[in-house]
Structures are given as C-alpha cells and as structure tokens.
MIVOKOL-130334 format. One record per residue (C-alpha): chain; z, y negated, x negated; residue number from 1; residue in three letters. Coordinates in steps of 0.5 Angstrom, whole numbers. Layout:
<rs>
<r chain="A" up="Z" north="Y" east="X" resi="NUM" resn="ALA"/>
...
</rs>
This chain:
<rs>
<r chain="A" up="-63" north="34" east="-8" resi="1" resn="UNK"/>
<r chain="A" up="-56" north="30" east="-10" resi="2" resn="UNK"/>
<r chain="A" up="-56" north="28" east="-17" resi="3" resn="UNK"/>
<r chain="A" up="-49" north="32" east="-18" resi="4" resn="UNK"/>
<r chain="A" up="-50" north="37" east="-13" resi="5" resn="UNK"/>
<r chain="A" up="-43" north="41" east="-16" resi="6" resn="UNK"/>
<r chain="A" up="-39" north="35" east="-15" resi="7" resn="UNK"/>
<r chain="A" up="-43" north="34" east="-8" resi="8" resn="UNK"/>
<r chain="A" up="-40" north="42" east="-6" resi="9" resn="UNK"/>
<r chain="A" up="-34" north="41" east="-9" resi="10" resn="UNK"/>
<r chain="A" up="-33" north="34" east="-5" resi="11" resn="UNK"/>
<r chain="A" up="-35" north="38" east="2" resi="12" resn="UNK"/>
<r chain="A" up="-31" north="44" east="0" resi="13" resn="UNK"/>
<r chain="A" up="-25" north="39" east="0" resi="14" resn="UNK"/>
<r chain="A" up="-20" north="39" east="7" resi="15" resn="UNK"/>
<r chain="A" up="-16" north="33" east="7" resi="16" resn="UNK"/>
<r chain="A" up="-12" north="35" east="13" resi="17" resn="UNK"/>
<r chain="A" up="-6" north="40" east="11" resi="18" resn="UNK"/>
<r chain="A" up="-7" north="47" east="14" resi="19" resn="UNK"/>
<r chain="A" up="0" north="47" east="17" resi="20" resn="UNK"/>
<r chain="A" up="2" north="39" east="17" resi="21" resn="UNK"/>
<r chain="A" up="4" north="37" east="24" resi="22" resn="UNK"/>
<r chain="A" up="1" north="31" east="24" resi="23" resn="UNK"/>
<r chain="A" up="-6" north="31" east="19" resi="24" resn="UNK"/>
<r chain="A" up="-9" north="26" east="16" resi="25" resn="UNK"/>
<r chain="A" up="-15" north="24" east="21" resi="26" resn="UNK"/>
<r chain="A" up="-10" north="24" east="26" resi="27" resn="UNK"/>
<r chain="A" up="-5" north="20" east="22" resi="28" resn="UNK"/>
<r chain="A" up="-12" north="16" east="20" resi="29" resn="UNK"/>
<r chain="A" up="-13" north="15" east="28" resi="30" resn="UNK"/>
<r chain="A" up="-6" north="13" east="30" resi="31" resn="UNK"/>
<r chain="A" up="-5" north="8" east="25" resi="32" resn="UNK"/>
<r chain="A" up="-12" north="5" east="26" resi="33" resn="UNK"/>
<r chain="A" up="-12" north="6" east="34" resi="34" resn="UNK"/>
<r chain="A" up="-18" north="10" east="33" resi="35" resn="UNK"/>
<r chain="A" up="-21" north="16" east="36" resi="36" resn="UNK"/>
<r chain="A" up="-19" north="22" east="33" resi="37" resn="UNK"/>
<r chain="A" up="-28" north="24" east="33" resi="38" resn="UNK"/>
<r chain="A" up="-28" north="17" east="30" resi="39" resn="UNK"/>
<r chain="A" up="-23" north="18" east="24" resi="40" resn="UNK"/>
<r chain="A" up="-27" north="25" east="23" resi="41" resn="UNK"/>
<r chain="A" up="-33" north="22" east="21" resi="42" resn="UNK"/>
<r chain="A" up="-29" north="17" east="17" resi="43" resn="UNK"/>
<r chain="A" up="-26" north="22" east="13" resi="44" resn="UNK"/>
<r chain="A" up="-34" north="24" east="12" resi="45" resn="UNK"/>
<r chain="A" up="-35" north="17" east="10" resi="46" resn="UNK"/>
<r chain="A" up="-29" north="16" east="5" resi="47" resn="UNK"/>
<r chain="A" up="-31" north="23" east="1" resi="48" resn="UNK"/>
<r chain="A" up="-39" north="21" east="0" resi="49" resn="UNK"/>
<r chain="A" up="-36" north="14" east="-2" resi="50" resn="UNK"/>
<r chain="A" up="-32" north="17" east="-7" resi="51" resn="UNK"/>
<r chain="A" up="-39" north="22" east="-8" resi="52" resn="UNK"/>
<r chain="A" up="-43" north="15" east="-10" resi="53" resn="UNK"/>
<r chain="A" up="-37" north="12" east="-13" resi="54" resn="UNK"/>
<r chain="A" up="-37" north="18" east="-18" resi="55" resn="UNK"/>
<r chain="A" up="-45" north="18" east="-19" resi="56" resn="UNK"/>
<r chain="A" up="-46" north="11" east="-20" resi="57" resn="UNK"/>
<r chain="A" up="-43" north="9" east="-26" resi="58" resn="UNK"/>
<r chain="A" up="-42" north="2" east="-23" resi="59" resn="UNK"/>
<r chain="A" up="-37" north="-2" east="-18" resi="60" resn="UNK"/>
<r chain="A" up="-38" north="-1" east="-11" resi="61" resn="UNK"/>
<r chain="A" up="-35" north="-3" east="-5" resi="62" resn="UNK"/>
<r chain="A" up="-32" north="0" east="2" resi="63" resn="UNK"/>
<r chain="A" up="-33" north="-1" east="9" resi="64" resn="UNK"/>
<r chain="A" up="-27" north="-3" east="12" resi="65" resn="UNK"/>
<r chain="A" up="-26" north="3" east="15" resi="66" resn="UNK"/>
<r chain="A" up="-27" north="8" east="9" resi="67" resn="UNK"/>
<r chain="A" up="-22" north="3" east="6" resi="68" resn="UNK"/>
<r chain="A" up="-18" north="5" east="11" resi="69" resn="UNK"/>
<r chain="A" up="-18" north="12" east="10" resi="70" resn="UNK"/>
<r chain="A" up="-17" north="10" east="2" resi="71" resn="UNK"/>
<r chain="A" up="-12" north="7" east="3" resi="72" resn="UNK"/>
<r chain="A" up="-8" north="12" east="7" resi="73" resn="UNK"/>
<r chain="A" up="-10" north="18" east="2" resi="74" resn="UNK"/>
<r chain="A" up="-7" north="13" east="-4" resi="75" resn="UNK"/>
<r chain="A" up="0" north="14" east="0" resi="76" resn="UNK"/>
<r chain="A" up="-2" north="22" east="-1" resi="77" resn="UNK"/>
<r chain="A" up="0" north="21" east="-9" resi="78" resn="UNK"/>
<r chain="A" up="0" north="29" east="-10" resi="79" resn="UNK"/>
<r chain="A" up="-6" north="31" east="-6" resi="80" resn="UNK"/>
<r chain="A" up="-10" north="25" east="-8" resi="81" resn="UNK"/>
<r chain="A" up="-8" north="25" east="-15" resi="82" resn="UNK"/>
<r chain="A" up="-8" north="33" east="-18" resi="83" resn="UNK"/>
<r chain="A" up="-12" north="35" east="-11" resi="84" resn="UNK"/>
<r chain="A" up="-18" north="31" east="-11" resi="85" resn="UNK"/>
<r chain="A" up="-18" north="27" east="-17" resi="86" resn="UNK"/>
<r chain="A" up="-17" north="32" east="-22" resi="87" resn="UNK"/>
<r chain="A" up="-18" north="38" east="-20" resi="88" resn="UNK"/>
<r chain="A" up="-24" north="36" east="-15" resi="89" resn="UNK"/>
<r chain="A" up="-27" north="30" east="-19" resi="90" resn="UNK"/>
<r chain="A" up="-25" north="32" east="-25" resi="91" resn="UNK"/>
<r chain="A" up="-24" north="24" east="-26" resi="92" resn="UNK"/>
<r chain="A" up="-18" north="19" east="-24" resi="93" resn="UNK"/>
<r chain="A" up="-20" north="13" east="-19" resi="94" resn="UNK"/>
<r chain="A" up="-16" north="8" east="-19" resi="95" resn="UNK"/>
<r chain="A" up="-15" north="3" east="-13" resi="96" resn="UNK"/>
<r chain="A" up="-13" north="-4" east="-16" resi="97" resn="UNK"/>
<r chain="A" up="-13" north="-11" east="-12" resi="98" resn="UNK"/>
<r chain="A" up="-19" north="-16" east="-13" resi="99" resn="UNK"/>
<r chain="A" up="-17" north="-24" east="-17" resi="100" resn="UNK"/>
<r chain="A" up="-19" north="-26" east="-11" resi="101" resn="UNK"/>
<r chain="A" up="-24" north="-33" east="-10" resi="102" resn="UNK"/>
<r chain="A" up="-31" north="-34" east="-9" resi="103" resn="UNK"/>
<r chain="A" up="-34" north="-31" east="-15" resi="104" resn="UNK"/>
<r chain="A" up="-30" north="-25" east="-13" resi="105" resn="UNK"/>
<r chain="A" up="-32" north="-25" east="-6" resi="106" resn="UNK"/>
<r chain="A" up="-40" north="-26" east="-8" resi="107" resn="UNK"/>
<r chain="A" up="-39" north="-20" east="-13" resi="108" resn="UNK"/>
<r chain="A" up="-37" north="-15" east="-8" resi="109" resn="UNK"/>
<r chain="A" up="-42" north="-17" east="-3" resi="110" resn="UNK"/>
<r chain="A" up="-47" north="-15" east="-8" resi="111" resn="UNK"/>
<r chain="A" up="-43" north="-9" east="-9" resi="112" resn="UNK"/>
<r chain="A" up="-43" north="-7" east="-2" resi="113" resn="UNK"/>
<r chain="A" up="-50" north="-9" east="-1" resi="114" resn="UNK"/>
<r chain="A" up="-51" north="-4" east="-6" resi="115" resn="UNK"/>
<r chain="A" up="-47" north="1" east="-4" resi="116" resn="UNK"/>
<r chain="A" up="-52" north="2" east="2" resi="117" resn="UNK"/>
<r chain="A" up="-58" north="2" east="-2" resi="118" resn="UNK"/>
<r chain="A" up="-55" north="8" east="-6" resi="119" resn="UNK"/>
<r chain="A" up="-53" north="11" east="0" resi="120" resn="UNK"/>
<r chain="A" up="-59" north="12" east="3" resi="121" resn="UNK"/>
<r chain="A" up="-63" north="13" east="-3" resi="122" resn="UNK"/>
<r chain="A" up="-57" north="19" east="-5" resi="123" resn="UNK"/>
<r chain="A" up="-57" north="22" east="3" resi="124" resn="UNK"/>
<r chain="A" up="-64" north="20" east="5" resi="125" resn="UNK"/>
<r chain="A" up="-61" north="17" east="11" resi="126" resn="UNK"/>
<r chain="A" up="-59" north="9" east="13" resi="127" resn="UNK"/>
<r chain="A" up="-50" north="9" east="13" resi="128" resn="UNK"/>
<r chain="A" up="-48" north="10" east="20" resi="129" resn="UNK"/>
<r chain="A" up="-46" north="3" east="22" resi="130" resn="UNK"/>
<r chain="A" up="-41" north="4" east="26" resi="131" resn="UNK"/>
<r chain="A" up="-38" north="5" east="20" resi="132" resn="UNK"/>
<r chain="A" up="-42" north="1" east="15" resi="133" resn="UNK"/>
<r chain="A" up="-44" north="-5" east="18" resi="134" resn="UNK"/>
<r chain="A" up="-48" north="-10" east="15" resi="135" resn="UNK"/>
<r chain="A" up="-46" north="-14" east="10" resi="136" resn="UNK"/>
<r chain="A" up="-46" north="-20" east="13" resi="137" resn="UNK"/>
<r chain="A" up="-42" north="-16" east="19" resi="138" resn="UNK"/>
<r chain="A" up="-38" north="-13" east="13" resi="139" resn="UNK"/>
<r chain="A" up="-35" north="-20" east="11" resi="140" resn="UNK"/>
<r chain="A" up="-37" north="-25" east="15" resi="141" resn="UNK"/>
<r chain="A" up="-31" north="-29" east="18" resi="142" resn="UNK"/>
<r chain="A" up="-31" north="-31" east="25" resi="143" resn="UNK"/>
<r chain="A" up="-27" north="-37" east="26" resi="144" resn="UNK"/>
<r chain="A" up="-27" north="-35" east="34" resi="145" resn="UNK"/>
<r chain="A" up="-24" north="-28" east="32" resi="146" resn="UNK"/>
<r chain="A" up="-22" north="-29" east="26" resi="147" resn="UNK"/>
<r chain="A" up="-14" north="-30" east="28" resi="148" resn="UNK"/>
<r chain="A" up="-15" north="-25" east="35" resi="149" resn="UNK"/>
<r chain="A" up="-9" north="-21" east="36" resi="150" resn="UNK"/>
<r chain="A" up="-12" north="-15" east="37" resi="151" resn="UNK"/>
<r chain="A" up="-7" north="-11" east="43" resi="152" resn="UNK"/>
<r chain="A" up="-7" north="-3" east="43" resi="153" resn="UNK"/>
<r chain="A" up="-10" north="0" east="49" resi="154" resn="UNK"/>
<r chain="A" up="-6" north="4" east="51" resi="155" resn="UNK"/>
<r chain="A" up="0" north="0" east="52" resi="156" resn="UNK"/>
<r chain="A" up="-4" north="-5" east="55" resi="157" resn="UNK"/>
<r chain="A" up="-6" north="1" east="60" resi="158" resn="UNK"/>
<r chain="A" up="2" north="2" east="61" resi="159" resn="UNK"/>
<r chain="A" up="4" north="-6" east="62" resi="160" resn="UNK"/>
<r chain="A" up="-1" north="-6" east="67" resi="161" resn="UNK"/>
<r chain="A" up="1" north="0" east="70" resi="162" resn="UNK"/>
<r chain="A" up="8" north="-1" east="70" resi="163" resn="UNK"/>
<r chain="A" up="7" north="-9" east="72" resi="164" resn="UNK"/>
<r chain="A" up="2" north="-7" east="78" resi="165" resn="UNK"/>
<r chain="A" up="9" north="-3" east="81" resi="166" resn="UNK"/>
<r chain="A" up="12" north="-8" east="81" resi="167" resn="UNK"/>
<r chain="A" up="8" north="-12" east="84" resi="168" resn="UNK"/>
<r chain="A" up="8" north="-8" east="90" resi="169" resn="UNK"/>
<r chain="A" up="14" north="-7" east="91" resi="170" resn="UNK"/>
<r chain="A" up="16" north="-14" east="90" resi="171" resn="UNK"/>
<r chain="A" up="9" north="-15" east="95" resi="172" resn="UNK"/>
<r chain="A" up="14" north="-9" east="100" resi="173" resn="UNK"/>
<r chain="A" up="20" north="-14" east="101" resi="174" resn="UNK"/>
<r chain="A" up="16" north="-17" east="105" resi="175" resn="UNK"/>
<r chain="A" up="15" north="-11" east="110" resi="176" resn="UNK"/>
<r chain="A" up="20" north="-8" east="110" resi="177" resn="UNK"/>
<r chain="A" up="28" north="-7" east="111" resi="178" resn="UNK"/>
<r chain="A" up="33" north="-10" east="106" resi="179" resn="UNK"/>
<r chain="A" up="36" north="-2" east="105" resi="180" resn="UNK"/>
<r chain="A" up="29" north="0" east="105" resi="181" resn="UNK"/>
<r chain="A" up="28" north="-6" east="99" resi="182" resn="UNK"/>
<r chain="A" up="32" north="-1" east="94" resi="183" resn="UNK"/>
<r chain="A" up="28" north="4" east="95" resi="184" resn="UNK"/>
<r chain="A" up="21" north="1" east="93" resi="185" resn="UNK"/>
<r chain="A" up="25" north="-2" east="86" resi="186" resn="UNK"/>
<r chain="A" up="28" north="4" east="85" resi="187" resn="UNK"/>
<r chain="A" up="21" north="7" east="86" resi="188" resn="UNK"/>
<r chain="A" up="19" north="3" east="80" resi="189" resn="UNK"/>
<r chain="A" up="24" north="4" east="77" resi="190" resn="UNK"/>
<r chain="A" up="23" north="12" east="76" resi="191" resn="UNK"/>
<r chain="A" up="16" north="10" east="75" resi="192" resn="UNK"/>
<r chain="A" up="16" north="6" east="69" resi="193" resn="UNK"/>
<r chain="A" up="21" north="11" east="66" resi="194" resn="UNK"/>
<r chain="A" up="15" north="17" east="67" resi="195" resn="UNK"/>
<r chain="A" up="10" north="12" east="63" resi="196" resn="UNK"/>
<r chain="A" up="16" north="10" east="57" resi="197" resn="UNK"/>
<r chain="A" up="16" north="16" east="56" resi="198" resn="UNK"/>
<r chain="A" up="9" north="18" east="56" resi="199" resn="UNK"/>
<r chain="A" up="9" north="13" east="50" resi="200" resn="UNK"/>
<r chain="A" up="16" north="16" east="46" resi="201" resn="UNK"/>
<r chain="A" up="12" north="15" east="40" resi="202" resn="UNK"/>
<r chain="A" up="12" north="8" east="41" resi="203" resn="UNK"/>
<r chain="A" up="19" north="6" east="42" resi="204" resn="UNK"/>
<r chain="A" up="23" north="2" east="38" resi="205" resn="UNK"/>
<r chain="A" up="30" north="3" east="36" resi="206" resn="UNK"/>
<r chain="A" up="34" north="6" east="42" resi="207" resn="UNK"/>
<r chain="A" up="28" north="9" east="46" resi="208" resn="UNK"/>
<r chain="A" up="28" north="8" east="54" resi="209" resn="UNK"/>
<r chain="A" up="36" north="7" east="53" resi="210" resn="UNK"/>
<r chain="A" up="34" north="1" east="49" resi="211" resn="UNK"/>
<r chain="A" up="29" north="-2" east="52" resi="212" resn="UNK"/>
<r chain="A" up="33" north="-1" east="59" resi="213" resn="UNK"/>
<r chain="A" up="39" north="-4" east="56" resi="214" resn="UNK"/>
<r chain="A" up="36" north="-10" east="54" resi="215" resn="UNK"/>
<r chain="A" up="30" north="-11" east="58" resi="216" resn="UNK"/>
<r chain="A" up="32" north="-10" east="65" resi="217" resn="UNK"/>
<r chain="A" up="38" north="-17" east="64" resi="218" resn="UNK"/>
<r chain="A" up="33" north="-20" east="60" resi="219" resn="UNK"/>
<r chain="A" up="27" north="-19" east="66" resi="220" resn="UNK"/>
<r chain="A" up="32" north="-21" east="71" resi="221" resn="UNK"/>
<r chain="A" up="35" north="-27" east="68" resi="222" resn="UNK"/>
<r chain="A" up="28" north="-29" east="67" resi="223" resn="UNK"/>
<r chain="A" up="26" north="-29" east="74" resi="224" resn="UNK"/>
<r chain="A" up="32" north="-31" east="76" resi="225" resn="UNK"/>
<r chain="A" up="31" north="-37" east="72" resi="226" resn="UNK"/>
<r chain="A" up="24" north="-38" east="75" resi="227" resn="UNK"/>
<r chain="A" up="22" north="-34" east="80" resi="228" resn="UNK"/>
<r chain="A" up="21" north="-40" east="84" resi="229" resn="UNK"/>
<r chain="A" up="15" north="-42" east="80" resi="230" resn="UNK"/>
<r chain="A" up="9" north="-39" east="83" resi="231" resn="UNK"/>
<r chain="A" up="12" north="-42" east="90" resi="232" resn="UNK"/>
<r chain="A" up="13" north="-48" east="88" resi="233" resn="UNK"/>
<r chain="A" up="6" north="-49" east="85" resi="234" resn="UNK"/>
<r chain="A" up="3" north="-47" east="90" resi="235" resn="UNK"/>
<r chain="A" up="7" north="-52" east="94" resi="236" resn="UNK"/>
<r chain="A" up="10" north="-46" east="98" resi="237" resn="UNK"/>
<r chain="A" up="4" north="-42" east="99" resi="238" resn="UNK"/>
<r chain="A" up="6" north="-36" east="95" resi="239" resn="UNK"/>
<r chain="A" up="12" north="-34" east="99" resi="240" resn="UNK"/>
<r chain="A" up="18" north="-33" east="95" resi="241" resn="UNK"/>
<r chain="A" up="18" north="-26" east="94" resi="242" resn="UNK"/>
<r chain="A" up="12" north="-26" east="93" resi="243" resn="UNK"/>
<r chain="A" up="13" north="-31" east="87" resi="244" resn="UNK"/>
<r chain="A" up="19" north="-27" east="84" resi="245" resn="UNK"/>
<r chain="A" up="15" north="-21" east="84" resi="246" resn="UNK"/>
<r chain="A" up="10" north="-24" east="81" resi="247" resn="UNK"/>
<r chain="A" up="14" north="-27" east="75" resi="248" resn="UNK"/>
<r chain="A" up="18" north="-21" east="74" resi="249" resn="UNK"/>
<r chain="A" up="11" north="-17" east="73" resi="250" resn="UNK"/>
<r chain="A" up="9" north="-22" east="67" resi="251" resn="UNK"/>
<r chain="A" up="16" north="-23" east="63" resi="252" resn="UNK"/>
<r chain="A" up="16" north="-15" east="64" resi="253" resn="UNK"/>
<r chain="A" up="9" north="-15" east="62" resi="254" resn="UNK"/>
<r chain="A" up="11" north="-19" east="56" resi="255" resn="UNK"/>
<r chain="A" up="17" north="-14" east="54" resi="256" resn="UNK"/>
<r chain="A" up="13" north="-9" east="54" resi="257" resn="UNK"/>
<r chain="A" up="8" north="-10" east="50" resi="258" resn="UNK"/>
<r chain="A" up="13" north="-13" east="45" resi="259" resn="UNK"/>
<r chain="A" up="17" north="-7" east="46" resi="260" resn="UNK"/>
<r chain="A" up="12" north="-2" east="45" resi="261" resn="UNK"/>
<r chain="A" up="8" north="-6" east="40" resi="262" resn="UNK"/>
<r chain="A" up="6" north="-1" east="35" resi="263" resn="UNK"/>
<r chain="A" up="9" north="0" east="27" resi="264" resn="UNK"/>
<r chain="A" up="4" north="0" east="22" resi="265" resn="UNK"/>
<r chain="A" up="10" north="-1" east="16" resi="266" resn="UNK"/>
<r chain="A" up="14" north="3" east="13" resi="267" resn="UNK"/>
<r chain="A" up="17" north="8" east="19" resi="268" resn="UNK"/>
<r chain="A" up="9" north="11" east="19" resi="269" resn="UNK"/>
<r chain="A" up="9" north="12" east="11" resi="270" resn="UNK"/>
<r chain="A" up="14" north="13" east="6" resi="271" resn="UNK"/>
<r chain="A" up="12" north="14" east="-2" resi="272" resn="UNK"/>
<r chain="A" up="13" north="12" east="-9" resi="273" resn="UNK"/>
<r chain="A" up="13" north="15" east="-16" resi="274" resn="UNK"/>
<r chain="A" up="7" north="13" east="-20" resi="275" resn="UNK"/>
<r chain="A" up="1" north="16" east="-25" resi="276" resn="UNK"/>
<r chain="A" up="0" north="15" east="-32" resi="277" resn="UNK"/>
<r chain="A" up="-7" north="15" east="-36" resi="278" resn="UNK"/>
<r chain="A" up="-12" north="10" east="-38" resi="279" resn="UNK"/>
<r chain="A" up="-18" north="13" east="-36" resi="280" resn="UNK"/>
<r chain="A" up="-22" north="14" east="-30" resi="281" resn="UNK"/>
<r chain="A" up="-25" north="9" east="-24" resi="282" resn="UNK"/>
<r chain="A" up="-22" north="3" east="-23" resi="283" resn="UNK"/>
<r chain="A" up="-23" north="-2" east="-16" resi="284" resn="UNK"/>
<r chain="A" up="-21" north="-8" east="-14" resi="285" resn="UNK"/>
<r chain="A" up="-19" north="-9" east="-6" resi="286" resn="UNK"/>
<r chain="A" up="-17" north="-16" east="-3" resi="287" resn="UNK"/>
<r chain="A" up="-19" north="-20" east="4" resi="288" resn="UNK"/>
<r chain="A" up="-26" north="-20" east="2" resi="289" resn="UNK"/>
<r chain="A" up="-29" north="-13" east="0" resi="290" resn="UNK"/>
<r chain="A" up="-26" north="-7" east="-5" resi="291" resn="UNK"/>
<r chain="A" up="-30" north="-4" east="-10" resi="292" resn="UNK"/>
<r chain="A" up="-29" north="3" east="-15" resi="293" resn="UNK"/>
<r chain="A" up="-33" north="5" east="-21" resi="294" resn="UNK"/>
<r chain="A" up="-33" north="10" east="-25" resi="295" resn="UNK"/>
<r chain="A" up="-32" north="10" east="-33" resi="296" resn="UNK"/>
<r chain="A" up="-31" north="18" east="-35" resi="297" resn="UNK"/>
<r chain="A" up="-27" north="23" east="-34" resi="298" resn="UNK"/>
</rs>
C-alpha cells in the first residue's frame, strides 16, 4: 500500500507527452539525450515516482542522472510543470535550485541519494532499476579514464563511416579503372553522401546540405591536396599514391562530418523564459555531484 495512494493516482493519471505535440517530451528526452525512445519512457516513469518520493518524504532526496535529465527537461515546460503537475497534480510547488557546491555538499547528496534508493523500495516494494538508478558509488564516482571522453553520437559516427567507406572505394577505384570512368566512381560518392545528409537533416547546422557541400568539399580538397602524400610517404611508398589520398580525404572527411553534424544540445532545442512566484513548496539543489528536492507543504 503507498503511503498517498491519491497523490500515487494522481501521478499515474498524469501524461507528460501533449496529446497533439509534434515532438512530445519523451521523445524530445530521447533526442536530446541520444537515448532510445523505450529508454526515455521509463525515464519519465522514474522522474514522476522521484517526484512521488520527493512529496511523501519530507526530507531532501537526490535524482539519478537520468531522472535529473527528465527534470531538467520539464522545468523548461513552465506552464505544464508549474500549474499542470505542481498545482494542480501535486498540490505543492518544487522548486529545482542549484547546490553551493564543495565536499560537505557532495557528502550530502550522496546520502540523499542513498536514501532516496532506500525509499524507493520500501514505497514500491521493489529495488530501482539500475539502468536508471546506479549505485551510489556508481552515481557520483568520477573516472579519471572516462571523466573527460567526448561521448560521439552513434548515429553520426554511423553516417561518418558509411560516408568514408565510399569514399574509400572509390578512391580504391582509380586504380582500376579508366580516367573517365574515375568521375563516375566520385560522382558515386557523392550522390551517396547526399542521400545519408539527408538522412540526417535534423542534425545540420546553418546552411543544410548546401552548406556543408560549399564549405566542406574545398576544405576536404585543399586538405588532401596538402597531404594526400602522406600515408605513401609513410609507408615509403608501399600505399600507392591514390590509395594514400583516398585515404586522407576519408579521415579530413570523417572529421567534417562529425563536426558538422555534431548534435545541438543549447539554445535551438529549447527556448524558455518567464518566471514564478511563491515562497512555499519544495526546494532542491543540483550541481556536479548530485541534485536533491524536498518537500515542506503546500
């Protein structure tokens, strides 16, 4: 039995996606994360019984990393998240505010978390997921070798070696066949890196295919024009020549691409603005280490 089993309802009957929204929240959750739709679900799942805990505990919890995400999303929603889900769902204001920081703060909020996964399976009857709640440990240990990893999206690496293995082979081509048939083997190429541009519209930056055409095809050229000769010269003439400059137009081309392509996570996803008003609700504090919400009334 839940200790509120009318805010439990109430939380369940609550859809966070809009009904006639283009792109709804779990799936704006999912791409702004690169997170599998299926994923981003049970994200949201998780975010409203973090927000159950939060309502029942009457103390500061703390967030996963993913159910912070999903928050952090929601908070953007000013309308639905604060007259939607805290008013007229919660019946109380949460408020999401930033942590002061330093190791007194981080001890806090680890034990907050801790405690957040007790609660959980004592409310639930059932451990946390831990594809979305990690241990503690796991929660906010930092990985001197992973810490600083760059992490690439999937999909444009897909794209970048798709569109560097053509290249590849048509470079590889030259060698086989006749000088007018070569144009054909780069025209090939280049249709085909068309056709996984615009697989990926959504991703482009300013200017689209144009743009990425226009400044990218003199920038790749110019660049292996400049040092087409060095996997030859490097393998002291072992690679032949073509060979060597397919190679170095595949890598600057790779490079391109993933910067090109790389994926916006600041202000063309999201706009937002206004405020809010009142002095009473929950509170939470967010920072490097952990968030953490508490409730205090309504």
């Amino acid at each position: 039995m839940k200790t509120d089993m009318a805010l439990w309802q109430a939380l369940n009957a609550y859809d966070i996606d809009a009904a006639d929204a283009v792109l709804p929240f779990s799936r704006r959750l999912a791409r702004d994360n690169d997170w599998s739709y299926a994923h981003a679900q049970a994200t949201v799942e998780e975010y409203k019984r973090f927000i159950y805990l939060i309502c029942i505990s009457g103390t500061v919890l703390t967030p996963s990393e993913d159910v912070d995400q999903a928050w952090h999303l929601h908070l953007i929603y000013t309308r639905d998240y604060w007259d939607r889900f805290c008013d007229r769902t919660l019946g109380r204001k949460i408020h999401h505010s930033p942590t002061e920081g330093g190791v007194a703060e981080d001890a806090k909020y680890f034990d907050a978390y801790r405690r957040t996964l007790d609660l959980y399976e004592a409310e639930f009857g059932t451990p946390p997921p831990v594809a979305i709640w990690p241990s503690p440990r796991q929660r906010f240990e930092t990985n001197s070798r992973t810490s600083h990893v760059i992490r690439l999206p999937k999909r444009q690496v897909f794209l970048c070696l798709a569109s560097a293995s053509a290249l590849m082979l048509a470079g590889c081509a030259t060698q086989a066949i006749a000088a007018t048939d070569t144009v054909l083997a780069w025209a090939g190429f280049a249709v085909m890196a068309v056709i996984l541009m615009a697989l990926n519209l959504k991703n482009l930056k300013i200017g689209g295919l144009a743009g990425f055409f226009i400044v990218g095809v003199p920038l790749v050229g110019f660049l292996t024009w400049m040092y087409g000769d060095f996997a030859h010269d490097m393998t002291k003439g072992l690679l032949p020549m073509d060979y060597s400059r397919a190679l170095m137009a595949t890598v600057f081309l790779g490079i391109w691409m993933l910067m090109y392509l790389a994926p916006n996570t600041g202000g063309r996803r999201s706009g937002s603005g206004g405020g809010c008003g009142g002095s009473s609700g929950c509170s939470s504090g967010c920072g490097s280490s952990g968030c953490g919400g508490g409730c205090g009334g309504d």
